[in-house]
DRENDO-1510 file (C-alpha; in Angstrom, 1 decimal, always signed):
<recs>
REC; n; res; u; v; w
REC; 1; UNK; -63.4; -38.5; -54.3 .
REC; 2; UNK; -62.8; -39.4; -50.7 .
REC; 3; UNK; -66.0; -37.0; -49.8 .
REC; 4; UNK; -68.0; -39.0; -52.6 .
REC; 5; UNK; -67.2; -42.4; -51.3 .
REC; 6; UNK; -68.2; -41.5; -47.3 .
REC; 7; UNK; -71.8; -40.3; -49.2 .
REC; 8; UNK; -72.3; -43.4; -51.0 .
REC; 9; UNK; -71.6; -45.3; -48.1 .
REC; 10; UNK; -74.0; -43.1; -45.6 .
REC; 11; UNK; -76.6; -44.1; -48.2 .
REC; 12; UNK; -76.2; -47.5; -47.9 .
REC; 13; UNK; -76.4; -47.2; -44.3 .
REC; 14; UNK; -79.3; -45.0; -44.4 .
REC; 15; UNK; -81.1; -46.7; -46.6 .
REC; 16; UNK; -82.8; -49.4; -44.8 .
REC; 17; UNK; -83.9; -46.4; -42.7 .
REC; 18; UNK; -86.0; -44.2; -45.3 .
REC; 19; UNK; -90.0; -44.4; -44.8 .
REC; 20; UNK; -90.2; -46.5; -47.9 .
REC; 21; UNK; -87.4; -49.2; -46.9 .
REC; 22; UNK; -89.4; -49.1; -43.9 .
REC; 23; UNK; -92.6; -49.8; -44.9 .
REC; 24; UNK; -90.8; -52.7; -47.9 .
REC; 25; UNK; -89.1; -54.4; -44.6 .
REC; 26; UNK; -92.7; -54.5; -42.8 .
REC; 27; UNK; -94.0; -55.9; -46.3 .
REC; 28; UNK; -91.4; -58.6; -45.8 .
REC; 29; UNK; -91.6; -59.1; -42.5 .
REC; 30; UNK; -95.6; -59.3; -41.6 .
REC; 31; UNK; -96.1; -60.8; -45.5 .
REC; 32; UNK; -94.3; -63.9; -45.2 .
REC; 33; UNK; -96.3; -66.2; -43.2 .
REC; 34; UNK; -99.9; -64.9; -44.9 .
REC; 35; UNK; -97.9; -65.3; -48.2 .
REC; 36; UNK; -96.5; -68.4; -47.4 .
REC; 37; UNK; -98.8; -70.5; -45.5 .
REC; 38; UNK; -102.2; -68.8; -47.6 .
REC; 39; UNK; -100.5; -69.9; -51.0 .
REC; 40; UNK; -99.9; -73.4; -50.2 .
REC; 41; UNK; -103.4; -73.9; -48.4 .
REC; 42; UNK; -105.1; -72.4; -51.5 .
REC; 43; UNK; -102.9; -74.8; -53.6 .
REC; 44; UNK; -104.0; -77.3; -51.5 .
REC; 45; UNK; -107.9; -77.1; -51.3 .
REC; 46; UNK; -108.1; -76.3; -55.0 .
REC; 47; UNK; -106.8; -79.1; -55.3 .
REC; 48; UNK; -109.0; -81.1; -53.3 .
REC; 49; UNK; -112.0; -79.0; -54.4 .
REC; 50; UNK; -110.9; -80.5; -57.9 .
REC; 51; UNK; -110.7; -84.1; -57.2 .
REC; 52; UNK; -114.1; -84.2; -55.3 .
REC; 53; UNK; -115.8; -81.8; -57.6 .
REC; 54; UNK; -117.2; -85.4; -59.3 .
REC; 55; UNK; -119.8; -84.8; -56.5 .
REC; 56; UNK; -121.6; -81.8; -55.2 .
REC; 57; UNK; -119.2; -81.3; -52.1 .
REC; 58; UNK; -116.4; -80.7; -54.5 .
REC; 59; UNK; -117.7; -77.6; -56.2 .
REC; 60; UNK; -119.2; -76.2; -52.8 .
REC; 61; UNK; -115.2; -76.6; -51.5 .
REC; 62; UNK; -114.5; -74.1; -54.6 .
REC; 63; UNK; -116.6; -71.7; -53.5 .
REC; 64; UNK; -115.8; -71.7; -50.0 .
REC; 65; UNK; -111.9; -71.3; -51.3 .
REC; 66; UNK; -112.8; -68.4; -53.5 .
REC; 67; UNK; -114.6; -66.8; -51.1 .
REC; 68; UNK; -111.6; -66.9; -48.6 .
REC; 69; UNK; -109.0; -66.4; -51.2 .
REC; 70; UNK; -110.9; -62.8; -52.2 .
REC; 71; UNK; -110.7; -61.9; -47.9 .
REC; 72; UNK; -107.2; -62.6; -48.1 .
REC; 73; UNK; -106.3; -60.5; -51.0 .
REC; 74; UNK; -108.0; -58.1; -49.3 .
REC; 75; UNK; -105.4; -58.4; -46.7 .
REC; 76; UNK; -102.6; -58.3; -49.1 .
REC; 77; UNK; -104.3; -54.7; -50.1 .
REC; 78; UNK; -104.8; -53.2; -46.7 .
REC; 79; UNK; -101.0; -54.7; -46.0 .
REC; 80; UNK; -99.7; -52.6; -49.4 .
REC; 81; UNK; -101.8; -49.8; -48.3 .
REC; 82; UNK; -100.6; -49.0; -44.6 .
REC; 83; UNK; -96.8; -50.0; -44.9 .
REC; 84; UNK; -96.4; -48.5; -48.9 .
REC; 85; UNK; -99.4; -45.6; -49.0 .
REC; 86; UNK; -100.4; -47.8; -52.4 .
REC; 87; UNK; -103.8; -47.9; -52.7 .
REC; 88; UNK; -105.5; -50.4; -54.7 .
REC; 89; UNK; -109.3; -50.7; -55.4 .
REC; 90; UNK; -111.4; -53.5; -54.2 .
REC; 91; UNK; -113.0; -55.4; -57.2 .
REC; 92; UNK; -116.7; -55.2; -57.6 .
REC; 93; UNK; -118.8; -56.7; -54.7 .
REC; 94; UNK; -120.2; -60.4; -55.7 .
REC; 95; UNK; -123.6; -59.8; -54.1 .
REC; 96; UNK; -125.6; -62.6; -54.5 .
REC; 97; UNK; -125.1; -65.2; -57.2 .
REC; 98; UNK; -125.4; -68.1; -58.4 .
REC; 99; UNK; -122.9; -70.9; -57.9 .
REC; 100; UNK; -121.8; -71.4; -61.5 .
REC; 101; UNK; -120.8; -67.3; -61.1 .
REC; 102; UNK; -118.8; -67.4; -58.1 .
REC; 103; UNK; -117.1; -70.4; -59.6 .
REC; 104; UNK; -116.4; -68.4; -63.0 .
REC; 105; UNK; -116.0; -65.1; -61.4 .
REC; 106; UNK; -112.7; -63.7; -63.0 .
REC; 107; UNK; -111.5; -61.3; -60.0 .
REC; 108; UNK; -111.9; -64.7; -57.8 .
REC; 109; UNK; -109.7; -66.7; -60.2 .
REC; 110; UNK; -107.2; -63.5; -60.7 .
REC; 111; UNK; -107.1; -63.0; -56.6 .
REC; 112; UNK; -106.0; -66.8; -56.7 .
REC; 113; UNK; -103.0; -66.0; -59.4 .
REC; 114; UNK; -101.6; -63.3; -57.0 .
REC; 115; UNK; -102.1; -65.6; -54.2 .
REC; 116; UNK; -100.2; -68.6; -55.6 .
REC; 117; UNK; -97.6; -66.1; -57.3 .
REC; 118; UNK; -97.0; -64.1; -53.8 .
REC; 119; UNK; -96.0; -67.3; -52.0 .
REC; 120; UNK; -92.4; -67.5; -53.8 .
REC; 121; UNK; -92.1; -63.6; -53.9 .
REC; 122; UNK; -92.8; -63.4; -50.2 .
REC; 123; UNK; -89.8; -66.1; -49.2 .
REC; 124; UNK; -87.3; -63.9; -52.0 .
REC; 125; UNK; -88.5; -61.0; -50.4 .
REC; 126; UNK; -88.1; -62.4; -46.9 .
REC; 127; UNK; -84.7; -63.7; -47.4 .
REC; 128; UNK; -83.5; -60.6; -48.8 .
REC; 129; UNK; -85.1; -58.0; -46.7 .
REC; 130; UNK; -85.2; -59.8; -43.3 .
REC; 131; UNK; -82.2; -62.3; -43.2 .
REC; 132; UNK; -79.5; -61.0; -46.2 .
REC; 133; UNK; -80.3; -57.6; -44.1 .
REC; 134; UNK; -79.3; -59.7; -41.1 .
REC; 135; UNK; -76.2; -60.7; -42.3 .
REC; 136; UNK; -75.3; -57.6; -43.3 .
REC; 137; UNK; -75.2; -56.0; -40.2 .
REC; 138; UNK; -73.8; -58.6; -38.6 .
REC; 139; UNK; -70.9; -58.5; -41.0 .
REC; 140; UNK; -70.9; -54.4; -40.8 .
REC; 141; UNK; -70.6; -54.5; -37.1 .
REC; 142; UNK; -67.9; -57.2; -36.8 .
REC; 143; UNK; -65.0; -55.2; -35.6 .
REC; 144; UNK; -67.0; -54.5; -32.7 .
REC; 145; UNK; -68.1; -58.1; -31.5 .
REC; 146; UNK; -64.9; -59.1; -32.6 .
REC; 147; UNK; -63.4; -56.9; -30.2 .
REC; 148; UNK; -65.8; -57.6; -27.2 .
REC; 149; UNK; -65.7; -61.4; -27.5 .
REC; 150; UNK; -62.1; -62.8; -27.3 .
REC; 151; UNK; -62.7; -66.4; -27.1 .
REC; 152; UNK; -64.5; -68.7; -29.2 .
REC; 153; UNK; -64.1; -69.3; -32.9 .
REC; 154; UNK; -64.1; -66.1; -35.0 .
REC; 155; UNK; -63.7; -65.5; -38.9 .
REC; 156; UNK; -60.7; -62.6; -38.7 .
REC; 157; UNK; -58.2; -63.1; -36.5 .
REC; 158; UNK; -56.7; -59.2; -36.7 .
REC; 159; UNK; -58.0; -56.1; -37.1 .
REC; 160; UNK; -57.3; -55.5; -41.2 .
REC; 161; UNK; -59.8; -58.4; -41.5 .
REC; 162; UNK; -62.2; -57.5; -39.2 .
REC; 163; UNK; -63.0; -54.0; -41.4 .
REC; 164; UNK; -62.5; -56.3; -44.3 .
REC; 165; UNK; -66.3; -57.8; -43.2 .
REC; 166; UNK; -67.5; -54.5; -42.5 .
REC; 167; UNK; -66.9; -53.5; -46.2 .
REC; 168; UNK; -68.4; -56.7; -46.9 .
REC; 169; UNK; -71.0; -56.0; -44.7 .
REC; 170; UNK; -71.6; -52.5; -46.7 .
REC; 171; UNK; -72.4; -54.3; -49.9 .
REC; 172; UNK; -74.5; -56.4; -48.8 .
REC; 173; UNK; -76.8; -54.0; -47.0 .
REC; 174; UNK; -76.5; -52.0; -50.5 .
REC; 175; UNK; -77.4; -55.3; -52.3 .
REC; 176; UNK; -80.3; -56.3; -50.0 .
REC; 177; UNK; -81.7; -52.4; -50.2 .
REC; 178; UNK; -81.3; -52.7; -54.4 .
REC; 179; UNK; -82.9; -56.4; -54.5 .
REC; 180; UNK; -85.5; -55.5; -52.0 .
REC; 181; UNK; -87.0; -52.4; -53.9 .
REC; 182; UNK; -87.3; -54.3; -57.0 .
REC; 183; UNK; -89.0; -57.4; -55.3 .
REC; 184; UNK; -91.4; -55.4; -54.2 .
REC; 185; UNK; -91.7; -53.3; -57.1 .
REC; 186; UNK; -92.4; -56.6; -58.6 .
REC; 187; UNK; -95.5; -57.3; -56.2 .
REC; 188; UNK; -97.0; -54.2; -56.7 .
REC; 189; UNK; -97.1; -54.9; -60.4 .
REC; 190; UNK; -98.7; -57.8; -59.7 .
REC; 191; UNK; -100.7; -56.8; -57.4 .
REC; 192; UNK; -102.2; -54.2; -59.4 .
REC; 193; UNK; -102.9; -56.5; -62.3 .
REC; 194; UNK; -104.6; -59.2; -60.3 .
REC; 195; UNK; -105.9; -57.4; -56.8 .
REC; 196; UNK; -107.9; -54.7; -58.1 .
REC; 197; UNK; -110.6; -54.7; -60.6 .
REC; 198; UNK; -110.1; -56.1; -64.4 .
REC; 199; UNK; -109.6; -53.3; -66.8 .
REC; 200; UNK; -112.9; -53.7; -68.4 .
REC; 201; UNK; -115.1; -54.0; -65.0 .
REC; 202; UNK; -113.1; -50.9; -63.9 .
REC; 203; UNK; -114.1; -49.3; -67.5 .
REC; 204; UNK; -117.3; -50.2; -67.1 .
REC; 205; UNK; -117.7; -48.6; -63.6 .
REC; 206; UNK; -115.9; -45.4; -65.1 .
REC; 207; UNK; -118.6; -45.5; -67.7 .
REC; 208; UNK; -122.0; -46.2; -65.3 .
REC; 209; UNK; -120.1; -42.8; -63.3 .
REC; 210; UNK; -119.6; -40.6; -65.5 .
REC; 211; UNK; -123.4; -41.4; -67.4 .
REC; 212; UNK; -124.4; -40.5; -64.0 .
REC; 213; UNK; -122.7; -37.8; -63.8 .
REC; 214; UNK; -124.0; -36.5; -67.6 .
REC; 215; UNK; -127.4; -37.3; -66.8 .
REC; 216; UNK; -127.4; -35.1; -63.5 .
REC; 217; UNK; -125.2; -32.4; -65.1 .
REC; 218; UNK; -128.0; -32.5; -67.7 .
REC; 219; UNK; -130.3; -32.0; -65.4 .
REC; 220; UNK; -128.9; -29.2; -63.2 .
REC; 221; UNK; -128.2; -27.0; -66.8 .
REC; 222; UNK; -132.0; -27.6; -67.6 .
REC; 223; UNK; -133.0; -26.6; -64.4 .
REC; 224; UNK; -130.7; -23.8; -64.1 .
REC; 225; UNK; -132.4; -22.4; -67.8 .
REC; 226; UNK; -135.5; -22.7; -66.4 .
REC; 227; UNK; -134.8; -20.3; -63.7 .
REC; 228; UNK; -133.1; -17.8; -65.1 .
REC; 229; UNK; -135.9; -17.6; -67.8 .
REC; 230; UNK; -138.7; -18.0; -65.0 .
REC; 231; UNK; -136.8; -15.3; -62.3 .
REC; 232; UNK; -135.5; -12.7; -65.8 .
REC; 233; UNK; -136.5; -12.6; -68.8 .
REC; 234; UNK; -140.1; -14.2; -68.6 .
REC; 235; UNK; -140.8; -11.8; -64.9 .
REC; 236; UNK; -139.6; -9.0; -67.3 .
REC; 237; UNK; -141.3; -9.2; -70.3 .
REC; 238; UNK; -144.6; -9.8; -68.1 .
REC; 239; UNK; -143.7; -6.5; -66.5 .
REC; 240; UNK; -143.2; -5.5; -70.1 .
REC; 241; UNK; -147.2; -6.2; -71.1 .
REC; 242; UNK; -148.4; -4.7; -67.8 .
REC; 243; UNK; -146.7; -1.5; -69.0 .
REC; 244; UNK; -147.9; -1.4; -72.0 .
REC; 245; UNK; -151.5; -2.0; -71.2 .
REC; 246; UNK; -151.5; +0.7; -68.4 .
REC; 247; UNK; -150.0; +2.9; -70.6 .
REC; 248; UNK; -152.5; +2.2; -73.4 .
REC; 249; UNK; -155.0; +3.0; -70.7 .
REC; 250; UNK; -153.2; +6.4; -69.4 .
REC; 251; UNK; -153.6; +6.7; -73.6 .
REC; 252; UNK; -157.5; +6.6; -73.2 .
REC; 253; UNK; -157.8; +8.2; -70.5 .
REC; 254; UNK; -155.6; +11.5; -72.2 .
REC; 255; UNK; -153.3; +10.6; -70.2 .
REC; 256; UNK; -150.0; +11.6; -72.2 .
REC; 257; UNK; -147.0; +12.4; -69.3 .
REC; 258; UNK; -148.4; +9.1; -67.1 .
REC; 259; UNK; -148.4; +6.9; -70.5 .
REC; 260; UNK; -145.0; +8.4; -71.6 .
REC; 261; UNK; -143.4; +7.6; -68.2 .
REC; 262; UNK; -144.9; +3.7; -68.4 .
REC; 263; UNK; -143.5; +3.5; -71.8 .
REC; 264; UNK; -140.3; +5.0; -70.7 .
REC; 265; UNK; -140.4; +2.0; -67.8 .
REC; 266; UNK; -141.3; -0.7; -70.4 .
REC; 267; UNK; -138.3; +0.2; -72.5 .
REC; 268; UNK; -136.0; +0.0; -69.4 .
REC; 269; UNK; -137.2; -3.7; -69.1 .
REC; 270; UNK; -137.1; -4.9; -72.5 .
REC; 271; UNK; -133.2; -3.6; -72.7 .
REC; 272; UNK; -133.1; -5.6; -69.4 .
REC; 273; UNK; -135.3; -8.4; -70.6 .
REC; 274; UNK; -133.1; -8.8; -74.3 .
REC; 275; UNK; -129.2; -8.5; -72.4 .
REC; 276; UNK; -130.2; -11.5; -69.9 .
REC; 277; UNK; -131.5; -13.0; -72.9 .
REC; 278; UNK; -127.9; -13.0; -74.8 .
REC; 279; UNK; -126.6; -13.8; -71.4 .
REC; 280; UNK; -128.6; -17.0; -71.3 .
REC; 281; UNK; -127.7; -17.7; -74.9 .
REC; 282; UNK; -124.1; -17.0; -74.4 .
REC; 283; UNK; -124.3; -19.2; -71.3 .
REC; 284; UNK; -125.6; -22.4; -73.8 .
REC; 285; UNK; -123.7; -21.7; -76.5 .
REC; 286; UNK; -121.4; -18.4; -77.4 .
REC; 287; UNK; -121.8; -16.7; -80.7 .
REC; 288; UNK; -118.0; -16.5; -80.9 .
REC; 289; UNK; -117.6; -20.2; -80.8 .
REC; 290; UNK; -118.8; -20.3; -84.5 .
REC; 291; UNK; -115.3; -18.5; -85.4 .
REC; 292; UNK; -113.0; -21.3; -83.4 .
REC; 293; UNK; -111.9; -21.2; -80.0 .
REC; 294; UNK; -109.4; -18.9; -80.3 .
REC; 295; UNK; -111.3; -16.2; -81.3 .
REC; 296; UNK; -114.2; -16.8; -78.7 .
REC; 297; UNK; -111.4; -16.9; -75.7 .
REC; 298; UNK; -109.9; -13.9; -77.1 .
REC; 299; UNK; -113.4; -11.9; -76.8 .
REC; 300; UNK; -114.0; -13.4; -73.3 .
REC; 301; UNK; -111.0; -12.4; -71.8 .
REC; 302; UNK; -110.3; -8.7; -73.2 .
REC; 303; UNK; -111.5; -6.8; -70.5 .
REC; 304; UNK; -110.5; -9.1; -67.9 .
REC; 305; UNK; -109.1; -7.7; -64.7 .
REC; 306; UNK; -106.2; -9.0; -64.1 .
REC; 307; UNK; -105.0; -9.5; -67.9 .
REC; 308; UNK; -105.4; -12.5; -69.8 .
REC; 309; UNK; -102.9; -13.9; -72.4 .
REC; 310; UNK; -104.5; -16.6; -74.6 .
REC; 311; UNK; -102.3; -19.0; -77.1 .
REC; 312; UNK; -103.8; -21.3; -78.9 .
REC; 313; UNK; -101.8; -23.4; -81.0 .
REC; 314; UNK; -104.3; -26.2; -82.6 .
REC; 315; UNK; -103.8; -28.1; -86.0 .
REC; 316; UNK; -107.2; -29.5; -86.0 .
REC; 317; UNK; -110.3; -27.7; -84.9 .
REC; 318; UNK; -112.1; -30.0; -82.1 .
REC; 319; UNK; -116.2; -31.1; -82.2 .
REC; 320; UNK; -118.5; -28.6; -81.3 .
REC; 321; UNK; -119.6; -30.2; -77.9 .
REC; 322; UNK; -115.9; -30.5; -76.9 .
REC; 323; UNK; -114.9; -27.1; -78.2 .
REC; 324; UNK; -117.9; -25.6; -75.9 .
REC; 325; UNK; -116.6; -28.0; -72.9 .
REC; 326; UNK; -113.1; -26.6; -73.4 .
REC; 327; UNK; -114.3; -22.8; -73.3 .
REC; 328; UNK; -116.9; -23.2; -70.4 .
REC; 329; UNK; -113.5; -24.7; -68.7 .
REC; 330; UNK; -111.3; -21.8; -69.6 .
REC; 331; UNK; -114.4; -19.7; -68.9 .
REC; 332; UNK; -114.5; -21.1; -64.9 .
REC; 333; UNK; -110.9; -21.3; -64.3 .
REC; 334; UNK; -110.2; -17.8; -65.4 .
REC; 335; UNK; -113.4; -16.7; -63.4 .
REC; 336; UNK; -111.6; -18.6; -60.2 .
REC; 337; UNK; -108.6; -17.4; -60.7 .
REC; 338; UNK; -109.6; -13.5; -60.6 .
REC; 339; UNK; -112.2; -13.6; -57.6 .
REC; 340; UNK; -110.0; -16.0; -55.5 .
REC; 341; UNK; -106.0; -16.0; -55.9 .
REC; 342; UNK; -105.0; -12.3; -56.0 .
REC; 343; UNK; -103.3; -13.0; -58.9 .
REC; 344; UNK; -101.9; -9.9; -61.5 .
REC; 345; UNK; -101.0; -12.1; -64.1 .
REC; 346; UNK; -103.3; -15.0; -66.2 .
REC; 347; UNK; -102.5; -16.8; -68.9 .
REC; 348; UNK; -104.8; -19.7; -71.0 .
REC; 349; UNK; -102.6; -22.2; -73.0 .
REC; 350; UNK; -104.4; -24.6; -75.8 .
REC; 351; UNK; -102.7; -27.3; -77.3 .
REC; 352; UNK; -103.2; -30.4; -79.1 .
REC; 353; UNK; -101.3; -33.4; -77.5 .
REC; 354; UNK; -102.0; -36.4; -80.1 .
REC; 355; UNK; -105.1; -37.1; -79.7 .
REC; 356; UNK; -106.6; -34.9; -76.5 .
REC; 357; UNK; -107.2; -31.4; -76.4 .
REC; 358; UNK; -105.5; -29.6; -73.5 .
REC; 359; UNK; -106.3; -26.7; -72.2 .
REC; 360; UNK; -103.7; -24.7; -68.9 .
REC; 361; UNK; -104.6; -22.2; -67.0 .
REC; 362; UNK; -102.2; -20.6; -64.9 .
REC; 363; UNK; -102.2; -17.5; -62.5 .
REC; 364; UNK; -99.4; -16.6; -60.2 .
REC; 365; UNK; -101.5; -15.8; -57.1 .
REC; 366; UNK; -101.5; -17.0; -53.6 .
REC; 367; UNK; -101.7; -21.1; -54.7 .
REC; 368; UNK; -103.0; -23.9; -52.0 .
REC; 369; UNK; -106.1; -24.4; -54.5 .
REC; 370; UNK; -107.9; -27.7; -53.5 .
REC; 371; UNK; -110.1; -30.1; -55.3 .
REC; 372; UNK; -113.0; -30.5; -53.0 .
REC; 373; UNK; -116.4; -29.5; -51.4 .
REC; 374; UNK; -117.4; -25.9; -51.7 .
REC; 375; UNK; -114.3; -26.1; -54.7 .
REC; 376; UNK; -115.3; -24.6; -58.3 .
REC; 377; UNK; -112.8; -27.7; -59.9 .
REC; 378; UNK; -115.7; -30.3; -58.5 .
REC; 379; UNK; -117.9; -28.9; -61.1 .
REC; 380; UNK; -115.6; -29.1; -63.8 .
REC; 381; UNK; -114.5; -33.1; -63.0 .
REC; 382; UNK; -118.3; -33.3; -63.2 .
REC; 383; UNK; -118.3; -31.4; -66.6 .
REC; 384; UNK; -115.4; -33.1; -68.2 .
REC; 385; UNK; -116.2; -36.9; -67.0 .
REC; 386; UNK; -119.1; -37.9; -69.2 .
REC; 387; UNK; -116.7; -37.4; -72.1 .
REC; 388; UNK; -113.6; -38.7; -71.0 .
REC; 389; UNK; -111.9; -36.2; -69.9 .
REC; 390; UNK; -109.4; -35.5; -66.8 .
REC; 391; UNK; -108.5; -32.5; -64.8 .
REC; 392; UNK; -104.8; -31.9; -62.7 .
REC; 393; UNK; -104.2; -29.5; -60.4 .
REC; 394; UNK; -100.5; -27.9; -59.2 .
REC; 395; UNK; -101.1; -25.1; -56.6 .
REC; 396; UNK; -98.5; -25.4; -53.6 .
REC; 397; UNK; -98.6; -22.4; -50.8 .
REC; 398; UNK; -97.5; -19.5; -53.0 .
REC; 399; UNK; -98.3; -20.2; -56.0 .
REC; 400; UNK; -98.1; -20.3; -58.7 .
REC; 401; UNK; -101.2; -22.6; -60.1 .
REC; 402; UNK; -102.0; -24.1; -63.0 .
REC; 403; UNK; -104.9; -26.1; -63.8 .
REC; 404; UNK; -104.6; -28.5; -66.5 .
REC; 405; UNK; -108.0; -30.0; -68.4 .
REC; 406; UNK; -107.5; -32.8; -71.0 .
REC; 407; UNK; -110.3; -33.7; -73.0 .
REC; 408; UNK; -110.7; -36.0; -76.2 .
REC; 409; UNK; -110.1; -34.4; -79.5 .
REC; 410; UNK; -114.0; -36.2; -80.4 .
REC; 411; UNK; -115.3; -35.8; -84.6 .
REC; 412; UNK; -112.3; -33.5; -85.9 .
REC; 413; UNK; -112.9; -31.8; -88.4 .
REC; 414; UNK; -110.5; -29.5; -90.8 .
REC; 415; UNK; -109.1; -25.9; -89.0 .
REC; 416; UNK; -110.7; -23.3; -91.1 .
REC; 417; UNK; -108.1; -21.2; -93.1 .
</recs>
């Protein structure tokens, strides 16, 4: 009990300490006169820009306030993002527009809600951060002033007093640490809400991405068809016509062993020609797809190296286009995981979750997988954007990883018995 108590109070003590009380006490601390002194001169030149807007100067006031009100949310955003590591996305640049706009825009107006609602968060926080913090350690630390000053007015007059303020000192630390966090768990909600885009211009900019994204993932698969029919199967079966004409030739000539041997050649190429064919088909769409996912994953992976185990555990079949996306998926992350983690051991889970389709691969290889450049998962985020989907990665040093793909359960239709 007694080794209980000392931990709880080392916490409190250690508290204000931490990287995150840290960076909430800077919050406090460097917000408060921005908060303060940028609410009430917003309050106060809307104010005026509304009286005079009867004239011309009025609404030019407005815009003038807007415009300085979005560069100080900004501030409020870089000032969450170096002392709290929270990152918050600009709203769309303005550009250039026309007055009426600026004066309707919505993220100006919502910039100027957090702006007037940070002023009375940044005195609580202030007082609660910065002075009840004060006052606690003043209190915590009384026995010792107490001690070194022996004259003068003082609030305990013996020693069972003085530690009695230390306690008190204790709780208080404890009760500015608990009210601090939730203050500014309080402006980061709002902040969120009101600094960073509205949910439908962030929706919209999701959407204009990810079109982009299908339209040049389009692109790339036609272009990628193209060669592999141009460099295989059409170089091939052109091979395949020269062989057959010499050979016809070697034919009239009487020419049997020469024609025999071209024959033999042209044979050789058409086997050639026909597999990259399938390849190319099995590459747009897999035959085995037409019997469910399940079935088509289970034929992928059987003569895998490492071994695969697939579950797939479905109570609706997905649409076609997101039951290829989900295979292709499967297809890449398995590939990945045998050429690059030294793993032994593979397994593919599919599940339905509601209303999204997810599909986990894990392998218990070396780990310390990345998302980024020269990385086979930026081809799959390109993949699985255009229809919604998401992709998360857990692959500390070691191992094991898993890589999770959700996509959208799009135009169900019944499982097959």
């Amino acid at each position: 009990m007694v080794t209980r108590g000392w931990r709880v109070v080392g916490g409190v003590l250690g508290a204000p300490f931490g990287r995150r009380e840290r960076g909430e006490f800077g919050v406090a601390l460097l917000g408060l006169l921005p908060g303060v002194f940028g609410g009430l001169l917003t309050l106060a030149l809307l104010a005026a820009g509304a009286v005079l807007s009867v004239v011309n100067i009025g609404l030019l006031v407005l815009v003038v306030v807007l415009g300085g009100v979005r560069r100080l949310g900004g501030f409020h955003r870089g000032l969450l993002g170096w002392l709290l590591q929270v990152r918050i996305a600009p709203p769309p640049r303005e550009g250039r527009i026309g007055l009426r706009r600026r004066l309707t825009s919505p993220d100006s107006w919502r910039t100027v809600a957090y702006v007037l609602l940070n002023t009375p968060l940044s005195v609580l926080l202030f007082a609660v951060l910065v002075v009840l913090r004060f006052y606690g350690y003043a209190f915590l630390t009384y026995p010792l002033w107490w001690w070194l000053v022996t004259d003068g007015d003082v609030l305990a007059d013996n020693w069972a007093l003085a530690f009695g303020a230390s306690v008190v000192g204790i709780v208080v630390l404890g009760l500015s640490t608990w009210g601090g966090s939730r203050l500014v768990a309080l402006v980061l909600v709002a902040a969120r809400a009101l600094l960073g885009p509205a949910p439908l211009s962030a929706r919209v900019r999701a959407l204009e991405e990810t079109r982009g994204l299908a339209v040049a993932d389009s692109a790339a698969a036609l272009r990628r068809i193209e060669r592999d029919l141009h460099d295989g199967a059409q170089a091939r079966l052109v091979a395949l016509a020269m062989s057959l004409t010499m050979a016809r030739e070697k034919l009239d000539e009487q020419r049997p062993d020469q024609a025999r041997s071209l024959i033999d050649t042209a044979l050789r190429g058409a086997e050639t020609a026909i597999r990259e064919l399938r390849e190319l088909v099995r590459g747009i769409h897999p035959p085995m797809l037409d019997l469910g996912l399940a079935e088509a994953l289970e034929s992928m992976v059987a003569d895998n190296t490492p071994p695969v185990s697939v579950d797939v555990e479905l109570r609706q079949r997905p649409s076609p286009a997101i039951e290829t996306i989900a295979y292709f998926c499967a297809t890449e992350l398995i590939t990945n995981a045998t050429r690059h983690s030294a793993a032994d051991e593979i397994t593919v889970g599919v599940r339905q979750e509601g209303e999204r389709l997810v599909v986990a691969v894990r392998d218990n290889g070396r780990g310390g997988a990345v998302i980024g450049a020269g990385s086979g998962l930026v081809g799959l985020v390109s993949r699985i954007r255009p229809v919604d989907g998401d992709l998360a990665l857990d692959s500390p040093r070691g191992g094991p990883t898993t890589v999770t793909v959700r996509l959208p359960l799009a135009g169900l239709v019944d499982n097959p018995a």
